[in-house]
N, C-alpha and C positions, 0 to 999 in steps of 0.2 A: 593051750600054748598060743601066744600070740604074734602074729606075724609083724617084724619091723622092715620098714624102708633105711636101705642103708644109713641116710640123713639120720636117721632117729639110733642107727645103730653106731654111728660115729658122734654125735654127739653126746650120745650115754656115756661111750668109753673115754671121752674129753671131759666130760664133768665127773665123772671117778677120777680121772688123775688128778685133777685140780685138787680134789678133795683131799688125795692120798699126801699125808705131808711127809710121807716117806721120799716123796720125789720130789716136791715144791722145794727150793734156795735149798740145793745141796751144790757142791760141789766134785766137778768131774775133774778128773785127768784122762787127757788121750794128745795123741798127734792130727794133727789137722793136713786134710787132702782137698781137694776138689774146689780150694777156695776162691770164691768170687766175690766181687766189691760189686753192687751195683749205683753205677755211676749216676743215675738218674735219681732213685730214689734215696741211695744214700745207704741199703741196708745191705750184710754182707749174709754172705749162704757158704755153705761149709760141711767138710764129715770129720766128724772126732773119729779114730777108729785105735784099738790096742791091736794086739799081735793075736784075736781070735774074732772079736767084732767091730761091727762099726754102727754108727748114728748119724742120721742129718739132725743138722743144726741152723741156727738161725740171730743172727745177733742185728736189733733193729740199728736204723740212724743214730737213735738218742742216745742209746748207748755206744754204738762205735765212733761215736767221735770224743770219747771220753779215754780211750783207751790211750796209755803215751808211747804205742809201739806197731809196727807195721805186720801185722800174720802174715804167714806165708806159710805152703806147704812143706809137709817135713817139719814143722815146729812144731815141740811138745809142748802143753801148757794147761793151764786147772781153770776152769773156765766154770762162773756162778749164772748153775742156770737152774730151769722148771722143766720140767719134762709131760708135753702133752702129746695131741696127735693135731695133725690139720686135716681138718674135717674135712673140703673139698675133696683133697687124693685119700683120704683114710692113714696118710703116714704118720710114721712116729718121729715123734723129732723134739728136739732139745731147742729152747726159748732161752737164749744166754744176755746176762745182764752184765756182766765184768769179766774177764780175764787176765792172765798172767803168767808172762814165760813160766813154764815148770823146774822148781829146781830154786828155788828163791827162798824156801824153809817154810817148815811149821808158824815158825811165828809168825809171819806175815799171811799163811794162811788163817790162822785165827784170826789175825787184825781183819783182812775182809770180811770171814763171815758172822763178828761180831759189828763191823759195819752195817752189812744188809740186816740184820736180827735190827738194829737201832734203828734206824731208818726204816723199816714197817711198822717200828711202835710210834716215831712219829717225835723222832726225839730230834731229829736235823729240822722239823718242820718251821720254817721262816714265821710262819701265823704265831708260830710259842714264844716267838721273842720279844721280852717287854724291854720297852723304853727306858735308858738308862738316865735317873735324876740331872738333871741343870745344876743344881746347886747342895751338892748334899753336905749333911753334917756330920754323918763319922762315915767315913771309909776303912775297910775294912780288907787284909793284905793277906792272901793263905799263902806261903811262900818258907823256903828256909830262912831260919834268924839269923844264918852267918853269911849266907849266899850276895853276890853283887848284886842281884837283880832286887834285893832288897832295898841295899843300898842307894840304887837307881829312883826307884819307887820315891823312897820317902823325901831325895834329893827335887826331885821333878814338885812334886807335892810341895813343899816349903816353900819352892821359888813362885809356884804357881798359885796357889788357894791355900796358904797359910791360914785363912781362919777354921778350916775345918779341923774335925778330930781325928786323926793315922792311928788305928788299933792295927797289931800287928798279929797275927795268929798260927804262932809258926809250925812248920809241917816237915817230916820228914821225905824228898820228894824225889828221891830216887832207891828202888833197894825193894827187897819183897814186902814191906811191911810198909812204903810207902802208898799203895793206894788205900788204907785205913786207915793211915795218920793221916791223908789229905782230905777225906771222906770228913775224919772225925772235927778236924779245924772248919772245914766249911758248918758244920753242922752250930757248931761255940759259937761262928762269927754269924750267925740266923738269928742265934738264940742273945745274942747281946745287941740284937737289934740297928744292925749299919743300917745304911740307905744304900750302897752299891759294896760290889764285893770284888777285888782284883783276885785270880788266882792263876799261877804261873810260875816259869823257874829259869833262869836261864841258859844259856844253849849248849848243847852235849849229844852224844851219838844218840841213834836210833834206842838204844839200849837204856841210855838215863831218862828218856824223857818216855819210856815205858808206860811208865803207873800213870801218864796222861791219854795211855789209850786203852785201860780198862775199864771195864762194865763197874765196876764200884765208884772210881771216880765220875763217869760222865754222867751215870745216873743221879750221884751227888750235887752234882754242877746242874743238872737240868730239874730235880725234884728241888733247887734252894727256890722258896718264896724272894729274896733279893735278886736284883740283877746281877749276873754275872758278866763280870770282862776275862775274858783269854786271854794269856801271854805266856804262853808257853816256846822258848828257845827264842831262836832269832827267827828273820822275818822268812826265810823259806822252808821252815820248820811249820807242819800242821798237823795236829792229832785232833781225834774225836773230841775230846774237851774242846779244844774250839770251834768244833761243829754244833756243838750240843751249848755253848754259850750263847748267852742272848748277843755278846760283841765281842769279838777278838782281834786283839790288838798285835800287831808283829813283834813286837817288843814287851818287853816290862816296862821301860822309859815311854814307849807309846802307850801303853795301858794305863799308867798314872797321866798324863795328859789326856785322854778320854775320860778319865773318871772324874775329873775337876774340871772347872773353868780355869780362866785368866784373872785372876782380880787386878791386873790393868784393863784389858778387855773389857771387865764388868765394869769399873771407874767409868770408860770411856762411853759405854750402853748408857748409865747413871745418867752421864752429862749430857748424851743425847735425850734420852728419854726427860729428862730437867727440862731443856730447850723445850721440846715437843709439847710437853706438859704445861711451859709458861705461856708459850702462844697460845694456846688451845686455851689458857684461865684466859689470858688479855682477852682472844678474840670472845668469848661467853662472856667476859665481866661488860666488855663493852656493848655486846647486844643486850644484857641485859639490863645495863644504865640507857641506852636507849629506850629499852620499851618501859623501864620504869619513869623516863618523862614523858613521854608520849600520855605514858596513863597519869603521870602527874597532869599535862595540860589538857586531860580529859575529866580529870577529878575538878581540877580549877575552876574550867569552865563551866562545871555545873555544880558548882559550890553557890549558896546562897548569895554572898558576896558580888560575885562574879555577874551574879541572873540578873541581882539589882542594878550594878552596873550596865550592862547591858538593857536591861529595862528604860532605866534613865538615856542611854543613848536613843536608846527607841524614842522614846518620849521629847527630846530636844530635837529628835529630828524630824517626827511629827508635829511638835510645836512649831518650827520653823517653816515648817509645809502650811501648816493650818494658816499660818502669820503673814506667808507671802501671797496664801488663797486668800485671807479677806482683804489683803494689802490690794489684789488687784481688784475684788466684786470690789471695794468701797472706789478704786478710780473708776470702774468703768459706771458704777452710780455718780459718782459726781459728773465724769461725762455726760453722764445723759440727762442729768441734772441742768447740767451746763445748758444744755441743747434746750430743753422743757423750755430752761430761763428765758433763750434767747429768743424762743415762739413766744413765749405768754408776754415778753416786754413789745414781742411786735405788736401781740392781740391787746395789749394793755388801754385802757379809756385813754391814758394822761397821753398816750403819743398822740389820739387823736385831739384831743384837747390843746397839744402844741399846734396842729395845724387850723385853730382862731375856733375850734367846737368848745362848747361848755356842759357840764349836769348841774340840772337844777334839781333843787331837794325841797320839799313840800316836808316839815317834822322828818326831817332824816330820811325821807322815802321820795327816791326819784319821782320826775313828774315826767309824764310820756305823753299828756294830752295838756290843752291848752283849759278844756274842760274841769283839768281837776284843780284848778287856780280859781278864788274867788278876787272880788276885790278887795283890798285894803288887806288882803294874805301876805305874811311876809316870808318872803323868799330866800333862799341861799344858791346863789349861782359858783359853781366849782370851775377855774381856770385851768386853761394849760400853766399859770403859774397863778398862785392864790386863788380867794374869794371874795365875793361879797354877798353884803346884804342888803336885798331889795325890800320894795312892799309893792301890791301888785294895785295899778291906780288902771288898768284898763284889760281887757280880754278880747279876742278876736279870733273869729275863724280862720280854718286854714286858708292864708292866701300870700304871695308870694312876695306883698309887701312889706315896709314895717312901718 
């Protein structure tokens, strides 16, 4: 046999209760004593007790601030709770999730504890609920065929999104035989294919609006593959179908207005999104005629045409260059030209020949001695202006006479 630490012997007996769903979401009756609110945390402490026992109890924040009534000792009342122990002291005590003065009837005892059963499957769960279509094309109405809230319906509908299709699917939707007829119409209006489904009734005691808090209907309502809208009674009316719907609507007249659009509203969308649309083409037609010249004056400019062109500019404006380079080498040649001229006419014989000197020519060949003159040789003497011709009748050594 093995020996336990109390620890291990309090949590053993806390995980067997947990387990026992003899004691998990049942519901108690008893009268409440000892009650306390605690002000800080928010959570209340308490003893249920009848006329041989008693129990502590415990109801957190979350849940008692849910509650639409103030406990007080001496109130009797059925209180949905678990029954474990807390480990720390080893006591036993009740984990309560809801209560309810006592004395309020069976029915509404069952309405609760088919509430809590829903709600651990997961059927109120906010994550289940899909997105109801923008623009559908058949809507589809589970409701009575004579009732007003029909009438509502298809009124709101006409005025609103005339182009859609109103199938109507009518149900029987108060009476014991209504949550089978309404079960059965949601199932038709699946199977004929809407895109949103309204289903509701409207408003009447606790009593008519019954068959929208049973486990056939809401299961129906939450097992449809379409969206469902709520509209069950008027708007401070709520049952488990509209927990268990994807959207509900306080009305039938509000339920056909969630289910369609405005086709003014749409018109008005149309004309904005038109505007939005033109701009957005102008401002892209215009970038994109810009870049299409850009690469036009980039195609251009290297089109053969264009190279030649260019070419030829090139070339006239080299030519022009080349034209004014030889334009100046030929003046600063003739300058210098110029200059040579003006040396060579100084070094020139005929200047000095203007100042009374002459050349004399022996057969065309200057004579530079007196020696290379015979007699009776005839001569040509070269002037600063003309010449003549001589014949040589004497010769003489250099001397300073003539």
């Amino acid at each position: 046999m093995s020996i336990l630490t109390i620890s291990q012997l309090n949590r053993y007996v806390a995980f067997r209760l947990k387990e026992d769903k003899a004691v998990q979401n049942i519901l108690v009756r008893g009268e409440i004593s000892n009650f306390t609110h605690h002000a800080r945390s928010g959570h209340c402490y308490f003893t249920l007790k009848d006329s041989e026992c008693a129990v502590k109890a415990v109801m957190f924040r979350s849940y008692a601030e849910r509650i639409k009534f103030r406990p007080n000792d001496g109130m009797h009342i059925i209180a949905a709770a678990s029954a474990s122990i807390y480990e720390r002291d080893g006591s036993f005590q009740l984990y309560v999730t809801d209560m309810q003065e006592d004395g309020i009837g069976q029915q509404q005892l069952n309405f609760e504890k088919l509430k809590q059963k829903l709600s651990e499957m997961g059927v109120f769960d906010p994550a289940a609920k899909r997105p109801v279509p923008s623009c559908p094309g058949k809507v589809g109405v589970v409701t009575s065929g004579t009732g007003a809230a029909l009438q509502d319906i298809i009124n709101v509908i006409g005025r609103r999104y005339p182009l859609c299709e109103l199938h109507v699917f009518p149900a029987q939707v108060q009476g014991e035989a209504a949550p089978e007829s309404i079960a059965g119409s949601i199932a038709r209006a699946e199977r004929f294919g809407c895109d949103v489904l309204i289903v509701g009734r409207g408003g009447g005691s606790a009593e008519d609006l019954s068959a929208f808090n049973t486990e056939r209907v809401v299961m129906a309502v939450y097992n449809c593959s379409v969206p469902v809208i709520s509209a069950v009674g008027h708007e401070t009316d709520v049952s488990l179908t509209d927990a268990a719907a994807d959207l509900r609507a306080p009305t039938p007249s509000a339920a056909a207005e969630l289910a369609v659009p405005s086709a003014d509203e749409l018109a008005q969308a149309v004309k904005r999104e038109t505007r939005l649309l033109k701009q957005v083409f102008e401002k892209n037609t215009e970038q994109l005629e810009n870049r299409l010249q850009r690469l036009a004056e980039r195609l251009a400019a290297l089109s053969p045409e264009q190279r030649q062109k260019a070419a030829s500019r090139d070339f006239e404006i080299l030519s022009d260059k080349l034209h004014e380079l030889m334009k100046s080498k030929i003046q600063r040649c003739e300058n210098s030209l110029q200059k040579e001229l003006v040396r060579l006419d100084a070094l020139s014989p005929l200047k000095i020949l203007n100042r009374g000197y002459a050349l004399v020519y022996k057969d065309s060949s200057i004579l530079h001695s007196a020696e290379d003159a015979d007699e009776g040789d005839e001569l040509y003497i070269k002037l600063g202006s003309g010449q003549i011709h001589v014949k040589v009748l004497d010769r003489k050594e250099d001397t300073d006479e003539f």
